[in-house]
N, C-alpha and C positions, 0 to 999 in steps of 0.2 A: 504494500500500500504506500504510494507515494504521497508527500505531506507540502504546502507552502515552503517557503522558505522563512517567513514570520513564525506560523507555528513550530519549524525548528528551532527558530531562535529564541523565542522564548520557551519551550522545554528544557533547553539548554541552558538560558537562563538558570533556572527553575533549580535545578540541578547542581548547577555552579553555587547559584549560592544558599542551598542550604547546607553544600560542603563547606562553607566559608562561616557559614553561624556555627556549625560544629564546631570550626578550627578559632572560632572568637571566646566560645562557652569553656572550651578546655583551657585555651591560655588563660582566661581568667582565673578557670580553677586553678591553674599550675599556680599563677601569679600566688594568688590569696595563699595558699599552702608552704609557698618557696617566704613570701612576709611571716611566716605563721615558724616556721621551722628553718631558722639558719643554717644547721646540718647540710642543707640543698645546696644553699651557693658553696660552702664550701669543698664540697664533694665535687661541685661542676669544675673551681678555680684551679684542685688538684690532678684534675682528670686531664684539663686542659695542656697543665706541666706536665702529668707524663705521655701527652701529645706529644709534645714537644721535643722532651729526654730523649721517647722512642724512635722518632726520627733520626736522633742525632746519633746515638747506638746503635740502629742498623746501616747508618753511614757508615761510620767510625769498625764495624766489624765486632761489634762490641755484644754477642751473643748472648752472653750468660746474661749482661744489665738489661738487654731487650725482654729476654722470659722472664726475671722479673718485675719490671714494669707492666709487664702485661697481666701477670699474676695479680698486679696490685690494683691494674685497673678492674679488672675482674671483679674482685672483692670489693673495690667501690661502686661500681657498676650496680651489681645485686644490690648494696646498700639503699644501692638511689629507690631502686625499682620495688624494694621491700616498704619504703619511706611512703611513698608511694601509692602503694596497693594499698597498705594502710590505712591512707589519708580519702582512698574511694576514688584516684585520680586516674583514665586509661587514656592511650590513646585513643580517639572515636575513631573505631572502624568505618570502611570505605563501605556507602548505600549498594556501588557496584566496584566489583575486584576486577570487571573487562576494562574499565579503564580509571579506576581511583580516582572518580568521580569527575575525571575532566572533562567527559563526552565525548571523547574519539578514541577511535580503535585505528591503528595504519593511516592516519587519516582520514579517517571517514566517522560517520555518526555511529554513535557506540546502540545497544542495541536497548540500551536501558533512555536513552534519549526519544530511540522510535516506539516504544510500549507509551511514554510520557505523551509524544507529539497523538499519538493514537487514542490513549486515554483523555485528551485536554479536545480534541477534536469530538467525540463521544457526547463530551459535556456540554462542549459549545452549540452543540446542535441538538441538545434537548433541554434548553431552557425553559421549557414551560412544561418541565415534569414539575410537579409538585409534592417531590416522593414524600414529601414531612406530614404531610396532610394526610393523604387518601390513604388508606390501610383499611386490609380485611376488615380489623377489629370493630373498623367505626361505619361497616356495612350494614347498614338497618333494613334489617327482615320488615318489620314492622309498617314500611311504606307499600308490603305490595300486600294485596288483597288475601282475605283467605277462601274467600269465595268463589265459584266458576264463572269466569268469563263467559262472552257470546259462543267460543268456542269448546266449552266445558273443561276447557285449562285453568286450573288454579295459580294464581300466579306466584303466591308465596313458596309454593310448593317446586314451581317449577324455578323460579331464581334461587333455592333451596340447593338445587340438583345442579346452577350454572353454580355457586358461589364452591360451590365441594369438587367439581372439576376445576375452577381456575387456582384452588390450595393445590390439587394433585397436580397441576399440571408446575407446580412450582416445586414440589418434592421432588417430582420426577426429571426436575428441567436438565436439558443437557442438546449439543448437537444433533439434528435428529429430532428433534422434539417436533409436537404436530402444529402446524398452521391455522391458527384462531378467526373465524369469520365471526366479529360477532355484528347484529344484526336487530333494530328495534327503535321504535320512535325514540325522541329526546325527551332526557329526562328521568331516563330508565337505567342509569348508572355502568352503561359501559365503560365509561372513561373513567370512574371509581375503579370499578374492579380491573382493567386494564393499568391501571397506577400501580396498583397493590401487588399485579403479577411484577410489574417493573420491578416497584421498592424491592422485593422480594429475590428479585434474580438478582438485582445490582449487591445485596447484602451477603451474597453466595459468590460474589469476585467476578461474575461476567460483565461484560459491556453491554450496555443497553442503550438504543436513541430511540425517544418519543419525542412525537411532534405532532401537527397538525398536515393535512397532507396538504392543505397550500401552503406553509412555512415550509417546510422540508423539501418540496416540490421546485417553489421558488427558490431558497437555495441553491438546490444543484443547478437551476436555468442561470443564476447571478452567476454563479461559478464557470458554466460555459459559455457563457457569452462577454465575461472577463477578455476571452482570448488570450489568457497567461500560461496554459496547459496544464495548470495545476487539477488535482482530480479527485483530489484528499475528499470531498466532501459526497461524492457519488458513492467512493470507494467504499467510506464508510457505511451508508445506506446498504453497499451490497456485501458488506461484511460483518460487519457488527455481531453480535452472540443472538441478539435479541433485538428486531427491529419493531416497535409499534407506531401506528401510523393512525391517528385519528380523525374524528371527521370527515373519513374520505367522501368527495362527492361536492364536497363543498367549495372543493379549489377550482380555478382559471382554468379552464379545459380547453387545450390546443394539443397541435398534432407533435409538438415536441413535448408535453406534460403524457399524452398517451403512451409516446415513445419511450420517456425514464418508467413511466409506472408499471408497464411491462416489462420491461429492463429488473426494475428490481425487483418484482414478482418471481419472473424465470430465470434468473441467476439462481436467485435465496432459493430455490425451490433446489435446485440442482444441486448446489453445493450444501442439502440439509440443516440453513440456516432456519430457522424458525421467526414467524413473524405475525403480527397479531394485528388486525385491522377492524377498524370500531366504524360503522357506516350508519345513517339514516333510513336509507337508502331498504329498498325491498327487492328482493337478489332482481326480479323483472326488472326496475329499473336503473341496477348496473349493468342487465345485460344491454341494455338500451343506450348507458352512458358511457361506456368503456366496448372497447372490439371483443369479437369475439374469442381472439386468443386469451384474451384476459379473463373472462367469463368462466373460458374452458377449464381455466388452471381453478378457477377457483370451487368447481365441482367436483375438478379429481383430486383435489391437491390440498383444500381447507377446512377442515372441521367448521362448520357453518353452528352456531350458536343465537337461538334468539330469545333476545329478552320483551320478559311482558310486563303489565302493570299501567298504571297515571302516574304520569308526570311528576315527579319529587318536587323536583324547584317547586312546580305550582302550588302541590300540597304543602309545603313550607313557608311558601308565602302568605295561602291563608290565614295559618293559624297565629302569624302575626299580630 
Protein backbone atom coordinates (compact mmCIF):
# COMPACT_ATOMS: atom_id res chain seq x y z
CA UNK A 1 0.00 0.00 0.00
CA UNK A 2 1.54 3.13 -1.18
CA UNK A 3 1.06 6.27 1.36
CA UNK A 4 1.48 10.50 0.45
CA UNK A 5 4.56 11.74 1.10
CA UNK A 6 2.80 14.12 4.02
CA UNK A 7 1.58 11.09 5.79
CA UNK A 8 5.01 9.73 5.71
CA UNK A 9 6.35 12.43 7.20
CA UNK A 10 4.44 12.83 9.69
CA UNK A 11 4.59 9.17 11.00
CA UNK A 12 7.94 9.71 10.81
CA UNK A 13 7.49 12.53 12.76
CA UNK A 14 5.49 10.70 15.12
CA UNK A 15 8.14 8.31 15.79
CA UNK A 16 11.02 10.40 15.97
CA UNK A 17 9.85 12.07 18.52
CA UNK A 18 8.57 10.01 20.87
CA UNK A 19 12.09 8.44 20.62
CA UNK A 20 13.31 11.91 21.64
CA UNK A 21 10.67 12.37 24.88
CA UNK A 22 12.13 8.84 25.83
CA UNK A 23 15.71 10.13 25.40
CA UNK A 24 14.44 13.78 27.51
CA UNK A 25 12.53 11.53 30.45
CA UNK A 26 15.76 9.31 31.11
CA UNK A 27 18.28 12.06 31.01
CA UNK A 28 16.27 13.77 33.47
CA UNK A 29 16.13 10.73 35.55
CA UNK A 30 19.82 10.07 35.07
CA UNK A 31 20.30 13.99 35.97
CA UNK A 32 18.17 13.94 39.22
CA UNK A 33 19.83 10.57 40.58
CA UNK A 34 23.74 11.43 39.30
CA UNK A 35 22.43 15.35 41.90
CA UNK A 36 21.10 12.70 44.33
CA UNK A 37 24.20 10.28 44.41
CA UNK A 38 27.87 11.76 43.88
CA UNK A 39 29.39 8.17 43.70
CA UNK A 40 28.16 8.66 39.76
CA UNK A 41 30.29 11.47 38.79
CA UNK A 42 32.98 10.06 40.35
CA UNK A 43 33.00 6.79 38.82
CA UNK A 44 32.31 8.54 35.38
CA UNK A 45 35.63 11.02 36.02
CA UNK A 46 37.63 7.77 36.98
CA UNK A 47 36.45 5.79 34.17
CA UNK A 48 37.35 8.52 31.99
CA UNK A 49 41.28 8.33 33.22
CA UNK A 50 41.43 4.97 32.70
CA UNK A 51 40.26 5.90 29.13
CA UNK A 52 42.88 7.42 28.80
CA UNK A 53 45.91 5.33 30.96
CA UNK A 54 44.49 2.45 28.55
CA UNK A 55 45.28 4.14 25.51
CA UNK A 56 48.55 5.04 26.44
CA UNK A 57 49.53 1.24 27.74
CA UNK A 58 48.43 -0.25 24.71
CA UNK A 59 50.70 2.38 22.80
CA UNK A 60 53.55 2.03 25.11
CA UNK A 61 53.24 -2.16 24.86
CA UNK A 62 52.48 -1.90 28.33
CA UNK A 63 50.36 -5.21 28.60
CA UNK A 64 50.15 -6.22 32.07
CA UNK A 65 48.87 -2.16 33.01
CA UNK A 66 46.36 -2.52 30.05
CA UNK A 67 44.42 -5.97 31.81
CA UNK A 68 44.55 -4.11 34.62
CA UNK A 69 42.89 -1.10 33.97
CA UNK A 70 40.44 -2.95 32.35
CA UNK A 71 39.88 -5.18 35.25
CA UNK A 72 39.37 -1.84 37.03
CA UNK A 73 37.08 -0.42 34.70
CA UNK A 74 35.09 -3.40 35.00
CA UNK A 75 34.49 -3.37 38.46
CA UNK A 76 33.59 0.29 38.06
CA UNK A 77 31.45 -0.27 35.37
CA UNK A 78 29.15 -2.90 37.31
CA UNK A 79 29.26 -0.39 40.12
CA UNK A 80 27.68 2.27 37.95
CA UNK A 81 25.02 -0.11 36.52
CA UNK A 82 24.21 -1.73 40.01
CA UNK A 83 24.00 2.34 41.25
CA UNK A 84 21.77 2.33 38.81
CA UNK A 85 19.35 -0.58 38.74
CA UNK A 86 18.98 0.51 42.13
CA UNK A 87 17.91 3.99 41.62
CA UNK A 88 14.96 2.36 38.97
CA UNK A 89 17.09 4.01 36.02
CA UNK A 90 17.29 1.98 32.34
CA UNK A 91 18.12 2.77 29.31
CA UNK A 92 14.52 3.15 27.26
CA UNK A 93 14.48 0.49 24.96
CA UNK A 94 14.14 1.08 21.07
CA UNK A 95 9.75 1.05 20.14
CA UNK A 96 11.46 -0.76 16.96
CA UNK A 97 15.19 -2.70 16.90
CA UNK A 98 14.64 -2.58 12.58
CA UNK A 99 15.83 0.80 12.92
CA UNK A 100 16.36 2.23 16.63
CA UNK A 101 13.77 4.22 16.14
CA UNK A 102 15.09 6.43 13.35
CA UNK A 103 12.66 5.27 10.49
CA UNK A 104 14.86 3.98 7.98
CA UNK A 105 16.18 0.77 7.02
CA UNK A 106 19.12 0.97 3.87
CA UNK A 107 17.51 3.97 3.36
CA UNK A 108 14.37 3.47 2.98
CA UNK A 109 11.08 3.74 5.37
CA UNK A 110 11.40 1.30 8.13
CA UNK A 111 8.40 -0.94 8.23
CA UNK A 112 7.22 0.30 11.73
CA UNK A 113 6.91 3.98 9.88
CA UNK A 114 4.42 2.20 7.05
CA UNK A 115 2.17 0.07 9.87
CA UNK A 116 2.11 4.17 11.54
CA UNK A 117 1.47 5.82 7.83
CA UNK A 118 -1.37 2.92 7.59
CA UNK A 119 -2.70 3.16 10.87
CA UNK A 120 -2.98 7.23 10.96
CA UNK A 121 -4.58 6.87 7.27
CA UNK A 122 -7.31 4.36 8.92
CA UNK A 123 -8.18 7.06 11.33
CA UNK A 124 -8.08 9.86 9.17
CA UNK A 125 -10.65 8.47 7.09
CA UNK A 126 -13.04 7.49 9.74
CA UNK A 127 -13.61 10.52 11.42
CA UNK A 128 -17.14 10.26 12.02
CA UNK A 129 -16.94 6.85 13.82
CA UNK A 130 -18.04 7.79 17.10
CA UNK A 131 -16.73 4.45 18.63
CA UNK A 132 -17.16 6.31 22.54
CA UNK A 133 -20.60 6.46 22.14
CA UNK A 134 -22.57 3.69 20.33
CA UNK A 135 -21.83 0.25 22.07
CA UNK A 136 -23.98 -2.87 22.28
CA UNK A 137 -24.43 -2.16 25.98
CA UNK A 138 -26.45 1.15 25.27
CA UNK A 139 -28.77 -0.93 22.43
CA UNK A 140 -32.32 -0.46 23.66
CA UNK A 141 -34.52 -3.50 23.03
CA UNK A 142 -37.11 -1.46 24.46
CA UNK A 143 -37.61 0.86 21.31
CA UNK A 144 -38.82 -1.97 19.14
CA UNK A 145 -42.22 -3.36 19.58
CA UNK A 146 -43.23 -6.53 21.14
CA UNK A 147 -46.18 -6.85 19.00
CA UNK A 148 -46.65 -8.22 15.35
CA UNK A 149 -46.36 -6.16 12.65
CA UNK A 150 -48.50 -5.81 9.30
CA UNK A 151 -46.21 -8.75 8.46
CA UNK A 152 -46.60 -10.89 11.65
CA UNK A 153 -42.92 -10.15 12.59
CA UNK A 154 -42.28 -9.09 15.82
CA UNK A 155 -39.82 -6.68 15.97
CA UNK A 156 -38.37 -6.94 19.39
CA UNK A 157 -37.94 -10.38 18.62
CA UNK A 158 -36.47 -10.05 15.43
CA UNK A 159 -33.73 -7.14 16.31
CA UNK A 160 -33.21 -9.63 19.29
CA UNK A 161 -31.90 -12.21 16.65
CA UNK A 162 -29.90 -9.01 14.53
CA UNK A 163 -28.36 -7.77 17.87
CA UNK A 164 -26.83 -11.79 18.88
CA UNK A 165 -25.56 -12.13 15.31
CA UNK A 166 -23.68 -8.79 15.15
CA UNK A 167 -21.99 -9.95 19.00
CA UNK A 168 -21.11 -13.24 17.00
CA UNK A 169 -20.02 -11.88 14.23
CA UNK A 170 -17.41 -9.86 16.53
CA UNK A 171 -16.36 -13.19 18.43
CA UNK A 172 -15.81 -14.70 15.55
CA UNK A 173 -14.23 -11.64 13.46
CA UNK A 174 -11.30 -12.46 11.57
CA UNK A 175 -10.26 -12.45 7.59
CA UNK A 176 -12.82 -14.31 5.83
CA UNK A 177 -15.54 -13.17 7.87
CA UNK A 178 -19.07 -12.69 6.02
CA UNK A 179 -20.27 -9.59 4.36
CA UNK A 180 -23.03 -7.60 6.24
CA UNK A 181 -26.02 -6.06 4.07
CA UNK A 182 -27.97 -4.47 6.53
CA UNK A 183 -31.12 -3.13 5.35
CA UNK A 184 -34.31 -0.84 6.80
CA UNK A 185 -35.84 2.48 7.20
CA UNK A 186 -34.02 5.38 9.37
CA UNK A 187 -34.04 5.40 12.51
CA UNK A 188 -33.91 1.74 13.07
CA UNK A 189 -30.26 1.60 14.58
CA UNK A 190 -28.17 0.27 11.92
CA UNK A 191 -25.51 2.68 12.33
CA UNK A 192 -25.75 1.82 16.35
CA UNK A 193 -25.13 -1.50 15.81
CA UNK A 194 -22.66 -1.14 12.88
CA UNK A 195 -20.42 1.36 15.52
CA UNK A 196 -20.42 -1.33 18.05
CA UNK A 197 -19.36 -4.17 15.41
CA UNK A 198 -16.57 -1.29 14.77
CA UNK A 199 -15.66 -0.33 18.44
CA UNK A 200 -15.42 -3.82 18.92
CA UNK A 201 -13.03 -5.11 16.17
CA UNK A 202 -10.92 -1.83 16.56
CA UNK A 203 -10.55 -3.16 20.59
CA UNK A 204 -9.38 -6.64 19.07
CA UNK A 205 -6.15 -4.76 17.13
CA UNK A 206 -7.78 -4.67 13.59
CA UNK A 207 -8.01 -1.67 11.31
CA UNK A 208 -11.39 -0.59 10.75
CA UNK A 209 -12.70 2.66 8.28
CA UNK A 210 -16.31 3.98 8.76
CA UNK A 211 -17.70 6.48 6.96
CA UNK A 212 -20.59 7.62 5.02
CA UNK A 213 -20.57 6.53 1.46
CA UNK A 214 -20.42 10.14 0.14
CA UNK A 215 -17.57 11.15 2.53
CA UNK A 216 -15.59 8.12 1.62
CA UNK A 217 -16.67 8.06 -1.98
CA UNK A 218 -15.76 11.74 -2.31
CA UNK A 219 -12.49 11.19 -0.99
CA UNK A 220 -11.04 8.74 -3.19
CA UNK A 221 -12.80 11.07 -6.29
CA UNK A 222 -10.43 14.28 -4.33
CA UNK A 223 -7.64 11.95 -4.38
CA UNK A 224 -7.84 11.09 -8.10
CA UNK A 225 -8.52 13.97 -9.54
CA UNK A 226 -5.48 15.47 -7.38
CA UNK A 227 -3.44 14.05 -10.28
CA UNK A 228 -0.50 13.42 -7.71
CA UNK A 229 -0.76 9.58 -8.02
CA UNK A 230 -0.94 9.12 -4.78
CA UNK A 231 -3.46 6.13 -3.92
CA UNK A 232 -3.19 5.74 -0.08
CA UNK A 233 -6.69 6.49 0.28
CA UNK A 234 -8.56 3.99 -2.36
CA UNK A 235 -6.00 1.57 -1.20
CA UNK A 236 -7.12 1.69 2.14
CA UNK A 237 -10.83 1.30 1.34
CA UNK A 238 -9.63 -1.98 -0.48
CA UNK A 239 -7.66 -3.13 2.29
CA UNK A 240 -8.45 -2.32 5.50
CA UNK A 241 -9.59 -5.57 8.10
CA UNK A 242 -12.85 -4.08 8.23
CA UNK A 243 -14.56 -1.63 5.80
CA UNK A 244 -18.02 -0.04 6.94
CA UNK A 245 -19.73 2.07 4.72
CA UNK A 246 -22.98 3.92 5.78
CA UNK A 247 -25.71 5.48 4.27
CA UNK A 248 -25.18 4.03 1.03
CA UNK A 249 -27.42 5.41 -1.59
CA UNK A 250 -27.29 8.79 -0.23
CA UNK A 251 -24.02 9.92 -2.19
CA UNK A 252 -23.51 11.99 -5.68
CA UNK A 253 -24.08 9.05 -8.11
CA UNK A 254 -21.93 9.20 -11.36
CA UNK A 255 -20.30 6.88 -13.58
CA UNK A 256 -16.96 7.39 -11.63
CA UNK A 257 -18.62 6.93 -7.91
CA UNK A 258 -20.29 3.42 -9.63
CA UNK A 259 -16.95 2.64 -10.84
CA UNK A 260 -14.99 2.85 -7.07
CA UNK A 261 -18.09 1.24 -5.40
CA UNK A 262 -17.72 -1.79 -7.45
CA UNK A 263 -14.01 -1.51 -7.38
CA UNK A 264 -14.25 -1.86 -3.68
CA UNK A 265 -17.19 -4.35 -3.50
CA UNK A 266 -15.14 -6.84 -5.96
CA UNK A 267 -11.79 -6.41 -4.71
CA UNK A 268 -12.87 -6.93 -0.74
CA UNK A 269 -14.87 -9.79 -2.00
CA UNK A 270 -11.83 -11.50 -3.55
CA UNK A 271 -9.22 -10.85 -1.21
CA UNK A 272 -11.94 -12.02 1.82
CA UNK A 273 -11.81 -8.71 3.29
CA UNK A 274 -15.09 -8.27 5.02
CA UNK A 275 -17.40 -5.20 4.84
CA UNK A 276 -20.58 -4.06 6.22
CA UNK A 277 -22.86 -1.72 4.44
CA UNK A 278 -25.93 0.19 6.30
CA UNK A 279 -28.58 1.31 3.31
CA UNK A 280 -32.02 2.91 3.34
CA UNK A 281 -32.54 1.66 0.49
CA UNK A 282 -34.87 -1.68 -0.30
CA UNK A 283 -32.53 -4.24 -2.13
CA UNK A 284 -35.27 -3.21 -5.42
CA UNK A 285 -34.12 -0.05 -5.33
CA UNK A 286 -30.26 -0.65 -5.33
CA UNK A 287 -30.84 -2.81 -7.95
CA UNK A 288 -32.28 0.03 -9.76
CA UNK A 289 -29.43 2.48 -8.30
CA UNK A 290 -26.27 0.76 -8.74
CA UNK A 291 -25.53 -1.93 -12.03
CA UNK A 292 -26.18 -5.00 -12.04
CA UNK A 293 -22.70 -6.36 -11.24
CA UNK A 294 -23.07 -4.70 -8.10
CA UNK A 295 -26.56 -6.13 -7.28
CA UNK A 296 -25.18 -9.53 -8.27
CA UNK A 297 -22.38 -9.44 -5.67
CA UNK A 298 -24.55 -8.47 -3.20
CA UNK A 299 -26.97 -11.60 -3.54
CA UNK A 300 -24.17 -14.02 -3.68
CA UNK A 301 -21.73 -12.41 -1.61
CA UNK A 302 -23.75 -10.51 1.57
CA UNK A 303 -25.55 -11.70 4.24
CA UNK A 304 -28.47 -9.39 3.67
CA UNK A 305 -29.90 -8.36 7.36
CA UNK A 306 -33.14 -6.30 7.96
CA UNK A 307 -34.09 -4.31 10.41
CA UNK A 308 -37.68 -3.54 11.66
CA UNK A 309 -39.40 -1.21 14.04
CA UNK A 310 -40.51 3.05 14.25
CA UNK A 311 -38.30 5.21 14.03
CA UNK A 312 -36.01 5.86 17.57
CA UNK A 313 -35.01 9.44 16.96
CA UNK A 314 -38.87 10.07 16.53
CA UNK A 315 -39.94 8.17 19.55
CA UNK A 316 -37.28 10.00 21.58
CA UNK A 317 -38.26 13.19 20.41
CA UNK A 318 -41.79 12.66 21.66
CA UNK A 319 -41.27 11.93 24.96
CA UNK A 320 -39.58 15.15 25.36
Amino acid sequence: MGYSHDTYKAALKIIRDNAKQKESRYNAELAAVYAQIPELEKIDLTLSRIGSNAAIAALSGNFEGLENLKKESSVLTARKAEILRDAGIEKPAFSCNMCSDTGYVNGSYCECVKRLAKQMTFENMSKQMPITTEKFENFDLKYYSDKPNADGLVPRKKMTEVLKIAKEYCINFGNGSKNLLFMGNTGLGKTHISLSIASEIIEKGYGVIYGSAQNLFSEVEKEHFAYTGDTEKMDALLNVDLLVIDDLGTEFMSSFTQSVFYNIVNTRILNNHPTIINTNLSFAELEQRYTPRISSRFLGNYQMIKFFGTDIRQQKALKK
